[in-house]
C-alpha positions, 0 to 999 in steps of 0.5 A: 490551544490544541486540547486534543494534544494536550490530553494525548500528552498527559495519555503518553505520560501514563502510558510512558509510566505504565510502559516502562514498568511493565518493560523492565519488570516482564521476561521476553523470550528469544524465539526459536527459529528453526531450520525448516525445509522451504520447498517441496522434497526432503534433505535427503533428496537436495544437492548440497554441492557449491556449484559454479554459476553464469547469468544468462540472458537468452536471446528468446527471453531478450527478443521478447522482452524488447517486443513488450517494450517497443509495444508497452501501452501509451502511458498515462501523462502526469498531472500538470506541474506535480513532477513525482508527486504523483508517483513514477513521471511517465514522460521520465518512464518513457525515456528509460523504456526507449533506452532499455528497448533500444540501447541497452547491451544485454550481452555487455551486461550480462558481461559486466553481471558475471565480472565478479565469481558466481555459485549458487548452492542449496540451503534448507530447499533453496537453491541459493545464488552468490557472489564469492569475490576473494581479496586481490593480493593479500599478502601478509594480510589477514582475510576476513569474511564479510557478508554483506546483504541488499534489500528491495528493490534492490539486488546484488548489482547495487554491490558491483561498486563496492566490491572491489573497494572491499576486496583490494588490501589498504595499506593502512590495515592489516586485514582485508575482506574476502566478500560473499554476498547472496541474493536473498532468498525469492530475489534475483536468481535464488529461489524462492519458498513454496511454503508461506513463511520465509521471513527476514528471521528465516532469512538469517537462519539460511544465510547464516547456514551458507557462511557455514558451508563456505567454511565460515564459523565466523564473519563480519555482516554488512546490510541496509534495507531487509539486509539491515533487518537480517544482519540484525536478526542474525546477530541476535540469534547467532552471535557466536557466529557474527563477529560484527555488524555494520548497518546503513539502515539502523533502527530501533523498535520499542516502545520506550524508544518511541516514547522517547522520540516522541517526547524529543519532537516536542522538547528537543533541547531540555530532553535529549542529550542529541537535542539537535537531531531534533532541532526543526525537525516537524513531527508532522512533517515526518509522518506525512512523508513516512505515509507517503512512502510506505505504500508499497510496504503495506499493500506488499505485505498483505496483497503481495501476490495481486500486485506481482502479476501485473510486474512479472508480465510488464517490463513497464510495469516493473520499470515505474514501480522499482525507479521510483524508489531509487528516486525518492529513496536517493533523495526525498526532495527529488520528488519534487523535480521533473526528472527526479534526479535519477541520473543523478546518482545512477546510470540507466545501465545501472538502474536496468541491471538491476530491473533485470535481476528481478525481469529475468528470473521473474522474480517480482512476486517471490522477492515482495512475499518477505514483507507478507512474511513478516507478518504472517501467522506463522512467524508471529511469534518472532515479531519479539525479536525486533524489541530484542538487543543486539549485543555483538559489536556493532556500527550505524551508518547514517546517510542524510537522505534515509528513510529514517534516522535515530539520535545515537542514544536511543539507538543504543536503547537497540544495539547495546554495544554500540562501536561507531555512529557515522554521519555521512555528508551525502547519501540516501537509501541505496548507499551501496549503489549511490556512495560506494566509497563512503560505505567502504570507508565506514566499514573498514574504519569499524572493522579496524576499530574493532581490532584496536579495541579487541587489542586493547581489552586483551592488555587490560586487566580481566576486570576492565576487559568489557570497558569499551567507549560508549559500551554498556558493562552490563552485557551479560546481565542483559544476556540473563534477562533476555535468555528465557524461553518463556514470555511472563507477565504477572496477572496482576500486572495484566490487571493493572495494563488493562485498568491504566489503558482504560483510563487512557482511553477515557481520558483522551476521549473525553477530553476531546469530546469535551473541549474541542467543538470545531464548528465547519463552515459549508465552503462556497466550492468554485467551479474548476475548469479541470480540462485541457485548453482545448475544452475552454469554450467547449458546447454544452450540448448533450451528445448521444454516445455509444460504446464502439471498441475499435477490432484492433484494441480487441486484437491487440488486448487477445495478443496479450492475453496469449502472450502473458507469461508464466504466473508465479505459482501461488504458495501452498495452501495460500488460497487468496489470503497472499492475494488474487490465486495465481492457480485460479488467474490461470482460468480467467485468462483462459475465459477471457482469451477464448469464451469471452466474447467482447461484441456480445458484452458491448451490445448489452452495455449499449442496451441503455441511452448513454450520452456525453455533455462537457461539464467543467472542460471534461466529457462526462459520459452517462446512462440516463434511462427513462422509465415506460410509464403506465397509460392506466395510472398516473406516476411521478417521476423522479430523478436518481443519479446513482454513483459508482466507485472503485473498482467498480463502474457503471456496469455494477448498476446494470441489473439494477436500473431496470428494477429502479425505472420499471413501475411498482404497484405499490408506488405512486412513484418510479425513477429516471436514472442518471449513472454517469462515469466518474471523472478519470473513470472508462469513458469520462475525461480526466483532469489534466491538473491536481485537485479532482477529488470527491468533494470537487466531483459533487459540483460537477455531479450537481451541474450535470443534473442541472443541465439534464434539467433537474433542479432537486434530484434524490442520490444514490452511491456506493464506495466513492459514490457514497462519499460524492452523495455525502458531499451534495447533501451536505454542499447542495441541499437545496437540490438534493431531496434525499441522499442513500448510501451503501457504505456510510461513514462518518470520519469526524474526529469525534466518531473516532474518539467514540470508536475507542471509548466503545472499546472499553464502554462498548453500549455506550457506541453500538447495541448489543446486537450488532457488538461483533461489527466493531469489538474487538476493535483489534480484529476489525482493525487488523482487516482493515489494514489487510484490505487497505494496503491499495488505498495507502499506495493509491493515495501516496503513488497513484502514477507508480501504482497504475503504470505498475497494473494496467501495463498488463491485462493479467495485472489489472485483473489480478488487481481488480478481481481480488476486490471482488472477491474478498470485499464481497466476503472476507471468507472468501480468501480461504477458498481456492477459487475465491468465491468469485462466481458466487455473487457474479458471472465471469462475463459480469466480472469482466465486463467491468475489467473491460471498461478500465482495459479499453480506455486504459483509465486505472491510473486516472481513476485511482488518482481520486485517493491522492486527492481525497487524502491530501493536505489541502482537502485534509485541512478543509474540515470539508468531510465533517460537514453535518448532512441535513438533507433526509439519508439513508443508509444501507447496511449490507453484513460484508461491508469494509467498515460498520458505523453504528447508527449512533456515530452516524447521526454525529453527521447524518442530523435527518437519518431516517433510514438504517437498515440492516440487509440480510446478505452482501458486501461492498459492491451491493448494486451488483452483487445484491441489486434486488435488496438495494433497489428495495431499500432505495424505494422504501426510502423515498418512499417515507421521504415522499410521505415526510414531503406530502405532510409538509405540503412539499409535494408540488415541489417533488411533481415538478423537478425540472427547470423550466430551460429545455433540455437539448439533446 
């Protein structure tokens, strides 16, 4: 019996109860959206002409681009036998890059593009392109607008099919379409704002503000994907101007529709009239594939302009970050197959025109900013809008294969004069592009039935004119309710929100804590050979190692550099709050490509003994430093691996190993460092098949030391590493002698639990000194879901995302400097410069950007966030084994996530060390070495001294193991 959904049963019925009480008794506003001005000038200064327009591909634009295809980098393999588990499959990848290089006709394309009418015309400072097809031979037919909308990653060439099915008279009807379809606004060849804020509801405003100017006072709206969003924002803003609205991506966002859905999961057929929408249809199960392909959408709305350098500047990075959506979207199983069935509903000329619409204006960046948009601060205010009804006319098409499908009934909780639901035979996201004549038939059978009831309404009787099938008679009732201008909620009713939340919260929580005590075994982990074929049998010698780039990858890097093309200019007064500052890239590139001098940074990353040994079919690479022990005293050496994590390397531990291995007076003890590579990372060999995560890393981690002859070692990490310590302490600590941390965590579900109790007993979870490190729970939630958008998307498409960054230079330095600057100091995304150089020099920072460059190892090392979070390690239970081995934990004020002393002894049952640094963040080794390499000495210093008391001593003089170490 599963308490803990019991008790989230009995929470959701109160919460349901409450909810729907306090929805039906509260007044909702209808925000006003204003026809704001989204670039620089004023009215009076645009040209408000509808002019012609032709798409262009120049041949200096074409030369180049094919130059970046023919020199795209050698891509990461995928994973053995994971298809497109793991994101874009790069030996597919490869294929559409030779195509689009080779065989592509850009001047047949580009005749093909303009086959339909094009314009583009200004609209409240934005210069906007569309398609204006009118119908052939419409005699004695009735020309009806329709505007019809795409979305991302889409363009207007997914309409090039439809559009005619649209356009030619039907005999059957008396009516027929004359389509106008734009490309948004920041999409293909319409321009984008300059000032933060353009949402889908501001998208409305302008696109509605074209059909006027077209002479349109009223039309029919056709969308899916941000189209769908549109179409429905505009219907609710505007309805005395959308006829009818026809969707392919209808939904429903409001809390008593969840409610329901939920509830329907559980009890399909006793609770829902559409009980068989439900019917084998595991909760679970969709919300592990709703994780796995929101990635994108989470780090595109918070870090939107980091990821759009890397895609402007690669054709290739582009390429594996648009195709795989047109995979997965088309059809979630494709994922599962080695080609994903991309040619199965498109051409490649197909799928490259539309990775054109987005190459050849650079368009990448303004188009993703839409996602940020819609939750800026600026529009805050018309998040409402979503949970409003939509009243005009309206059809739900629903494609079997679409991210997401609704049971007619709680659609209707949404659109309110609900028309026709159509369920499709076959189809996925991009219906338009993939089953254009299914679309085309829904859409003229809604706009017939239309006619036929508008007919039948006039010849009944005035007080059955609004009793249409399946259409509520109160419309106008609804209208009154939901005409306010203003959002009032009694106090009393507040009272009773916050009372009802507070046993909610008690309730789930205690009765977790209470009555589920899920005791983990410590797993017996086996020793994975994670290498290719070739390394079976590999020596077990430990070979010296220096760092020695080849001239021609430096060459070829400078190239680049100095071929980047023009960044996308940052919003206005962005700072780094949209992600990495295209104005201050600019700079780094400039130092990169001419001060930065690799041969010097190269000697000094070689000032330490490196070596390589095979441990498990990987080369693992590491600095292993000794200390120069003084003739005058006698000191203990003692070994410390330290380990590093994402984004960083080994070049975060360089100013802080001499600090380690250089004797202090007032110890009678000094370290020997060990600081290897992690497995994927810079010069450490990747596995070729799934499953390396951190839990898999300690055994290798364990092995290397003893192999180096350490049989008991202390261990140090941050990030990752701090993850991979956890996992030795607790899986070996018969060799470990101590673990120290600088971003502890404990992720048992009762830590959670007691998160959220502290929400409303907060001195029951952490002191009053520390209270603004976890409450209001809202904004420190609110910042983790700003800064974790890169885990989403690295631990659901790591293949995708690493393709998409390091095809370009500039893409992995936008990708890994932003880290540097906002988890170093949260504040530092209000600065222009991001405050990069406050805790680093830019050859310390780029140092770092180089080991991932060289060794082009971002896809492999971000694969680590796949593996951490997936189903099998997930089911182990492995991260909530209790740590007993003596810990320490760092606490450094910019940390990502503060867990309170209390939480952490949950897990940490020796813990005899919390300390509370004075400054720093995440990548405490290299912002803050001095402060980290004190802590570390002071706690092996206690541990030392519990040791000495407990007459452990010898076993802390005398590590090794008695087999010599070969070198």
């Amino acid at each position: 019996m599963n308490y803990f959904l019991i008790s989230l049963a009995v929470g959701l019925a109160l919460f349901s109860y409450l909810s729907r009480y306090y929805c039906f008794n509260t007044t909702y506003t209808i925000p006003q959206v204003t026809e704001t001005w989204w670039t620089h000038g004023t009215e009076k200064s645009a040209d408000n002409k509808v002019k012609p327009y032709r798409v262009s591909f120049s041949q200096e634009m074409v030369d180049d681009l094919r130059y970046r295809l023919k020199h795209t980098r050698n891509l990461t393999p995928p994973l053995k036998d994971t298809a497109w588990t793991y994101g874009t499959n790069t030996d597919v990848l490869q294929k559409l890059l030779n195509y689009w290089a080779n065989d592509y006709d850009f001047r047949k394309r580009e005749d093909y593009i303009n086959q339909y009418s094009q314009f583009q015309t200004n609209i409240q400072g934005l210069d906007i392109h569309f398609l204006h097809v009118k119908p052939k031979n419409p005699e004695g037919k009735r020309v009806l607008p329709l505007l019809i909308l795409h979305g991302w990653p889409g363009s207007v060439m997914e309409f090039y099919k439809i559009i005619p099915l649209l356009t030619t008279a039907r005999p059957e009807h008396d009516f027929v379409f004359e389509v106008i379809a734009p490309s948004l606004p920041g999409f293909g060849f319409s321009s984008g704002a300059t000032i933060p804020g353009l949402s889908a509801s501001n998208m409305a405003v302008v696109l509605k503000n074209l059909m006027l100017r077209l002479g349109f006072d009223k039309f029919y709206v056709q969308g899916g994907d941000w189209g769908a969003c549109i179409t429905t924002d505009m219907s609710i803003l505007f309805p005395q101007h959308v006829l009818g609205m026809h969707s392919n991506l209808c939904s429903v966002i409001n809390i008593w529709s969840l409610l329901k859905e939920l509830f329907y999961y559980y009890l399909p057929s006793s609770l829902s009239p559409s009980g068989d929408f439900y019917q084998g249809i595991s909760l679970n199960q969709q919300l592990i594939a709703f994780l796995q392909e929101t990635g994108y959408f989470h780090i595109q709305a918070t870090k939107v302009d980091t990821i759009g350098v890397g895609l402007c500047d690669s054709p290739a990075g582009l390429a594996s970050y648009i195709i795989e959506k047109f995979s997965t979207g088309t059809n979630y199983s494709y994922k599962f197959r080695e080609d994903g069935g991309l040619l199965e509903k498109f051409t490649y000329d197909e799928l490259i025109d539309n990775l054109m619409m987005y190459w050849a204006p650079n368009s990448m960046t303004t188009a993703m900013r839409i996602y940020a948009a819609l939750f800026s601060k600026q529009n805050l205010n018309m998040l409402s809008l979503r949970t409003l009804p939509v009243t005009v006319p309206s059809a739900c098409v629903q494609f079997p294969h679409e991210i997401k499908l609704y049971p007619e009934n709680i659609l209707r909780d949404k659109y309110v004069n609900l028309v026709r639901v159509t369920k499709m035979p076959r189809g996925g996201h991009f219906a338009a592009m993939e089953e254009p004549k299914l679309l085309a038939d829904d859409i003229w059978a809604f706009v017939g039935q239309m006619k036929v009831l508008k007919k039948n309404n006039k010849e009944n009787s005035k007080d059955k004119k609004n009793d249409l099938p399946n259409v509520r008679t109160d419309i106008r009732a609804l209208l009154s309710r939901f005409s306010s201008r203003t959002l009032y909620v009694r106090r009393d009713r507040r009272a009773m929100w916050k009372t009802t939340t507070v046993i909610l919260v008690l309730a789930i929580g205690i009765t977790q804590l209470f009555l589920s005590n899920t005791v983990v075994d410590v797993p017996d982990l086996p020793e994975t050979f994670w290498g290719p074929e070739k390394n079976k049998g590999a020596s077990k010698e430990i070979r010296p190692f220096v760092i020695n780039v080849p001239k021609s990858v430096i060459d070829d890097l400078n190239q680049r550099l100095e071929n980047a093309r023009e960044f996308v200019e940052p919003l206005e007064d962005a700072a780094w709050t949209y992600g990495v500052s295209s104005t201050y890239l600019k700079d780094v590139v400039q130092y990169w490509r001419t001060k930065y001098n690799w041969t010097e940074r190269q000697a000094l990353l070689n000032k330490y003994p490196q070596y390589v040994t095979n441990i498990q079919g990987l080369n693992i690479h590491f600095y292993h430093v000794k200390p120069q022990l003084p003739k005058d005293r006698k000191l203990k050496v003692l070994p410390l691996l330290l380990l590093h994590g994402w984004p960083g390397s080994v070049v975060e531990f360089q100013k802080m190993i001499p600090m380690l291995t250089t004797p202090r007076p007032d110890k009678d003890f000094v370290f020997e460092v060990i600081a290897p590579s992690l497995p994927g990372y810079a010069f450490s060999q990747a596995a070729v098949r799934n499953g390396l995560g951190p839990s898999q890393m300690s055994v290798i981690f364990k092995n290397l030391m003893l192999r180096l002859g350490f049989n008991k070692f202390y261990a140090q990490g941050g990030d990752w590493g701090s993850f991979i310590v956890s996992h030795l302490s607790g899986l070996y600590p018969d060799n470990i002698l101590g673990g120290h941390m600088n971003m502890c965590a404990n992720s048992g579900t009762s830590s959670m639990v007691w998160r959220l109790i502290g929400t409303v007993l907060p001195w029951l979870v952490v002191n009053n000194e520390y209270h603004s490190k976890m409450y209001p729970l809202s904004s420190h939630v609110s910042r983790l879901l700003e800064e974790s958008g890169y885990m989403h998307i690295q631990a659901s498409k790591p293949d995708t995302l690493g393709i998409a960054v390091a095809a370009s230079p500039t893409g992995l330095a936008a990708y890994l400097l932003e880290k540097f600057s906002t988890w170093t100091n949260p504040e530092y995304r209000f600065r222009p410069d991001g405050g990069l150089l406050e805790k680093y020099t830019m050859d310390e920072l780029l140092d770092n950007v180089m080991l991932y460059w060289v060794t082009n190892s971002l896809t492999t090392s971000v694969r680590i966030y796949a593996e951490q979070f997936n189903k099998a390690h997930m089911s182990s239970k492995i991260d909530e084994i209790p740590v007993n081995v003596p810990t320490a934990c760092a606490v450094f004020p910019y940390e990502l996530l503060y867990t309170p002393e209390s939480l952490l002894r949950d897990k940490y049952t020796n813990l005899i060390q919390f300390n509370h640094l004075p400054r720093g963040g995440h990548f405490a080794a290299f912002e803050e070495p001095a402060l980290l390499a004190n802590d570390v000495y002071e706690f092996v210093s206690k541990t030392e001294d519990i040791a000495k008391k407990a007459g452990k001593d010898k076993s802390n003089a005398e590590k090794k193991i008695k087999e010599p170490t070969k070198i």
